[in-house]
N, C-alpha and C positions, 0 to 999 in steps of 0.2 A: 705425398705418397698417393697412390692411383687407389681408389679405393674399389677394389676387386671383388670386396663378397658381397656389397653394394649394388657394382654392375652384374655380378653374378645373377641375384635374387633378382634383378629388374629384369635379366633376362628371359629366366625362372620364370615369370610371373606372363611371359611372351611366349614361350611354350603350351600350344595347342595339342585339347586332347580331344578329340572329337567321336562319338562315337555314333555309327547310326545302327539303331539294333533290329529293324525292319531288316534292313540286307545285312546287318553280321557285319558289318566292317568297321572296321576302326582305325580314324587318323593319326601314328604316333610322332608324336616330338617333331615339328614344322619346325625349325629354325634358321631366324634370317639374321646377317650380317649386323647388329645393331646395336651393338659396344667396340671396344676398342679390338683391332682384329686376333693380337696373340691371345687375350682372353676368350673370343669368340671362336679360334682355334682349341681350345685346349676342352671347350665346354662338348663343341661337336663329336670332337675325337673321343671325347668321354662318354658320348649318348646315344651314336651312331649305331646302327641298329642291333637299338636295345643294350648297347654297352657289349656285346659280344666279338667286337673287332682287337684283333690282336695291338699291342704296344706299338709301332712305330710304322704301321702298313700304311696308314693316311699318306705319312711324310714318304713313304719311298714309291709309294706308287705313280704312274706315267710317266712315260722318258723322258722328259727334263729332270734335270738337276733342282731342285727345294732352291728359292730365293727369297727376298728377305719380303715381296710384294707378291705372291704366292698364297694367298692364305686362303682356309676354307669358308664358305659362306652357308650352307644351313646342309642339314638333314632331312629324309623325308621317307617314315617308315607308314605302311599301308595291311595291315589283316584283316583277310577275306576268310575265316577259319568253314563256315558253311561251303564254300567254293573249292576252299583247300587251296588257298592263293596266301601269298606272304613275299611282298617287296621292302627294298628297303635300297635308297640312293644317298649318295654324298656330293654336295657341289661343291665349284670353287668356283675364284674368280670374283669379281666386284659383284656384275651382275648374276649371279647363280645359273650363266648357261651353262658352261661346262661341269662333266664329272669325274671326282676322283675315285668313284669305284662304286658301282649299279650291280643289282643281283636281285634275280626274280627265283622263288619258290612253288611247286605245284606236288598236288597228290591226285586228283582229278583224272583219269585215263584220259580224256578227251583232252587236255592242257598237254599231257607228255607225249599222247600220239602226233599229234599235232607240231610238236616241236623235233621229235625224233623224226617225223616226214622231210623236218627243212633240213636237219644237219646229216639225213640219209638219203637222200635222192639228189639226180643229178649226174653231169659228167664226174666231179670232186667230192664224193661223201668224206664224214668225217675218216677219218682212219689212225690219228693219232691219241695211245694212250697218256693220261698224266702222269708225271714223274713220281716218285717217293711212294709207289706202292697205292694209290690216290685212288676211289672207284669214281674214275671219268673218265672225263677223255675233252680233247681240245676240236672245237668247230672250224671248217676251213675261214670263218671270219675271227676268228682268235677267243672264241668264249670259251669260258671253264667251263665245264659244266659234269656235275655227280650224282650221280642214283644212290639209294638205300632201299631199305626194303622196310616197311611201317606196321610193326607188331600191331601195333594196337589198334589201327585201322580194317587187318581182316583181310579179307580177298575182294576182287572185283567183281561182275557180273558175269566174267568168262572164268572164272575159277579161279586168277592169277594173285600171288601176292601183291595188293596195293604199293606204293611205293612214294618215295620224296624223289622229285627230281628240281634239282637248284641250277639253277646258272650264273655267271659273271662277266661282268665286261669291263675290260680292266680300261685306260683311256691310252692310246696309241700303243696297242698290243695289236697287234691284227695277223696274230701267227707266223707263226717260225718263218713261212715267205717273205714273206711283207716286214717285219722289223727286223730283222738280221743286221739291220748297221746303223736302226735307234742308239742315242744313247742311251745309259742303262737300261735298255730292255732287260735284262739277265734279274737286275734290283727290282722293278716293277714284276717282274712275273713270279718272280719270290714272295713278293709282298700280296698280292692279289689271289694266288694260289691258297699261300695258308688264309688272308681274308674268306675265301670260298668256303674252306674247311668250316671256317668260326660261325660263318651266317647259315651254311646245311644244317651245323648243330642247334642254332638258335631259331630257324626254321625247323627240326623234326620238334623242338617243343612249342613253337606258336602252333602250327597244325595240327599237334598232338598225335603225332606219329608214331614216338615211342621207339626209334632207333635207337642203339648204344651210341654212345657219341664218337664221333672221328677224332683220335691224336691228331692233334696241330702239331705237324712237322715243325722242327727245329729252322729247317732252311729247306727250300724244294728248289734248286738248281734246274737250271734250262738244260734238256739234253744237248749230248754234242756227240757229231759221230765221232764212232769208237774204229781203229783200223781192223781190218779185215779177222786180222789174226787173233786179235783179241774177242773174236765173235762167241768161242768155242766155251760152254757151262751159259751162257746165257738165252732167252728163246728163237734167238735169231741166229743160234747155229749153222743149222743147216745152211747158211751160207757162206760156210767156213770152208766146206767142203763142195762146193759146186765149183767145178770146171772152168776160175775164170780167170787164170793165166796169173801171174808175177802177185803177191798180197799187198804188198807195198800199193800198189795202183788203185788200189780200192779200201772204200770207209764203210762204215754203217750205224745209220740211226736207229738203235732201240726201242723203239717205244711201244713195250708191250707191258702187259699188267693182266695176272690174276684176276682182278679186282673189279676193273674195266669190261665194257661189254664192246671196245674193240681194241686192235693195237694192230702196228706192223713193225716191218723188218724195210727200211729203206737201203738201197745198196747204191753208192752214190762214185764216179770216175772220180779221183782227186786231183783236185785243181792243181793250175801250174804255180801256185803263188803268189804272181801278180791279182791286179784288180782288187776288188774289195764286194763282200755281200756273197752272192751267188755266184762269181764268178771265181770266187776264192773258195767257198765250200765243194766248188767239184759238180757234174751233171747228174743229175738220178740217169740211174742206168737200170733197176728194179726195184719191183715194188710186192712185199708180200703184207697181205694185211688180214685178220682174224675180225669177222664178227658176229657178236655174239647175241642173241633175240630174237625174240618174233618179224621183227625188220628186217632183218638181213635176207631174209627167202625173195622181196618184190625187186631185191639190190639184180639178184642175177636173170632172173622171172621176166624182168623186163627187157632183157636183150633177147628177148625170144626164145630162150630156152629153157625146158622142164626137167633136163637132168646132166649130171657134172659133164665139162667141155674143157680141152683145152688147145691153142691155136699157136701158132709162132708169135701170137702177141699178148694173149691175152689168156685166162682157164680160170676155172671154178671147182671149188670140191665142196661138199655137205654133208653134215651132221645133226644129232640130236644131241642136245646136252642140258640136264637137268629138265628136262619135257619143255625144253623150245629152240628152236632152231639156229643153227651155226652154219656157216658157211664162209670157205677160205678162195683167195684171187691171188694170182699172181700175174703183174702186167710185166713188159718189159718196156722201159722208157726210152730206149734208145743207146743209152752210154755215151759214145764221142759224137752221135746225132749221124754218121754214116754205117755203122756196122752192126749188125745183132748179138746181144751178149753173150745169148746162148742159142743155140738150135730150138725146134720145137720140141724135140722130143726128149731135149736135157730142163727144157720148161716142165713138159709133163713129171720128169722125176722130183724137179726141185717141189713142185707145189703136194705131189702124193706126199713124200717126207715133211713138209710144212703141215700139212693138213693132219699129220697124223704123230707129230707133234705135240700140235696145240690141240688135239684130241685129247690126247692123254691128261696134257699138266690141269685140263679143265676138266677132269671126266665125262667124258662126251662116249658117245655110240663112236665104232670103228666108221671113220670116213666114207663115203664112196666120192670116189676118182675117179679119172677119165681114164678108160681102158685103153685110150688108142688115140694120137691126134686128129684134130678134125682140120679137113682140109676147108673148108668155108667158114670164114669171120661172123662173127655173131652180129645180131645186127643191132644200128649206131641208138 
């Protein structure tokens, strides 16, 4: 008989705690491959940061299928609690290069500006909310990532509520683009999402934050567009009702949230069937997107303009909501890649009713819109 509490304590006893108390940080639970590997699976899964990982998310996360030479190789959890840092990573693999599920923690304004710079600027800012109600949203490289707001920490130096911002990177997720014909991607995003939820919560208590904790979803399902007609009681109405010939021809991707400081309304041609991935989900043909923060003002600022515009391709509208800044976009992406979905001036309508919309459901200030289309393109 394998003697198990044996190799347990021996590995027990291989577990570094290291702390350095000059800089605040402390090394938790290092562990490397070095008993028999089911046992060293089950010790990891059990200690992974800090024990706060849901029941069976190790085993279903990255898109491979679980096989019998699959197994995990150590842990490696890291608080920085003066810095307001809190990491925590899982390997696999013989050698522990690869990972089955990394997530960084900040409270730090300089940590979250810094990071909301990369997943806001750009041709492709973020634009998609998380599912199940979730306060995030998804990076155009496929990270989780969720904000709360840290009672116990107080306000910033500019007045603002402090706040926990978490991230995640699940391994061969790289957003709804990019994996669309992974094997279970659908299983791994499930599993990585509610991981996200479980390590925010165990992050607002390593940095002493003081957030209520986040319900761990039962299941968070990957969206999937919904047909046209079915748009109508959810926020991506308004394009149930825009101008755009036969419903049957057209889908639409959800992803808005409450909770989220962005979301949109994708409005996508439906494919003919054939192929597989992106040629089967149909072409984006429009794009409306909400977002919500102090960021979002440099999103449109930067195209050269100081107040709401809208173009045959492109427009903006702006708000106040809850004393910081919101602003709405609607692009149009083309549809069949030769025709325009809609005029300019059925844009300008669509994005006033968008924008005053997702005014309301957030209590935001009455929108201002663009009074008139503009005949020159904002610049690139």
């Amino acid at each position: 008989m394998t003697d198990i509490g044996g190799r347990t304590r021996r590995l027990n006893r291989r577990k570094r705690i290291v702390g350095a108390a000059a800089a605040g940080v402390v090394l938790l639970g290092v562990v490397a491959a070095v008993v028999e590997p089911y046992v060293n699976d089950w010790w990891v899964t059990r200690n992974a940061c800090s024990g706060a990982l849901p029941k069976g998310v190790l085993d279903d996360m990255g898109t491979k299928p679980m096989d019998d030479d699959r197994h995990l190789y150590g842990h490696e959890e890291t608080v920085d609690a003066p810095l307001g840092r809190y990491r925590c990573e899982v390997n696999d693999g013989e050698s522990g290069r690869g990972y089955r599920f990394r997530a960084s923690a900040y409270t730090a304004r300089d940590d979250i500006d810094g990071h909301l710079s990369e997943d806001f600027s750009g041709h492709e800012p973020a634009r998609l909310a998380l599912p199940a109600g979730l306060p995030g949203y998804e990076t155009p490289r496929g990270d989780l990532v969720m904000t709360v707001v840290c009672p116990r920490l107080g306000r910033d130096g500019s007045g603002k509520p402090r706040q926990l911002h978490t991230r995640a990177q699940i391994p061969g997720y790289f957003g709804d683009g990019e994996s669309g014909d992974e094997p279970a991607a659908g299983v791994s995003y499930d599993a990585g999402a509610r991981a996200t939820v479980s390590f925010a919560n165990k992050a607002s208590e390593k940095l002493r934050c003081g957030a209520k904790p986040l319900a761990v979803p039962e299941k968070v399902p990957r969206p999937e567009p919904v047909p046209l007609g079915r748009t109508d009681g959810t926020p991506c109405s308004v394009l149930a009702h825009a101008p755009l010939g036969p419903t049957k021809a057209w889908s639409v991707e959800v992803r808005m949230s409450r909770r989220a400081p962005v979301g949109s309304c994708l409005l996508e041609r439906n494919g003919d069937g054939t192929g597989s991935g992106q040629a089967a989900q149909g072409k984006e043909a429009l794009d409306l997107t909400a977002f919500h923060g102090d960021f979002s003002r440099h999103l449109w600022k930067a195209l050269g303009r100081r107040k709401p515009w809208v173009s045959a391709t492109q427009g903006w509208a702006t708000a106040r909501c809850e004393g910081t800044d919101a602003v709405f976009r609607i692009r149009a992406l083309g549809g069949d890649g030769e025709t325009p979905v809609l005029s300019a001036e059925e844009m300008r309508s669509i994005l006033t009713a968008f924008a005053e919309r997702q005014a309301d459901r957030r209590g935001c200030t009455k929108p201002r819109v663009p009074s008139r289309v503009s005949a020159d393109p904002p610049r690139a």
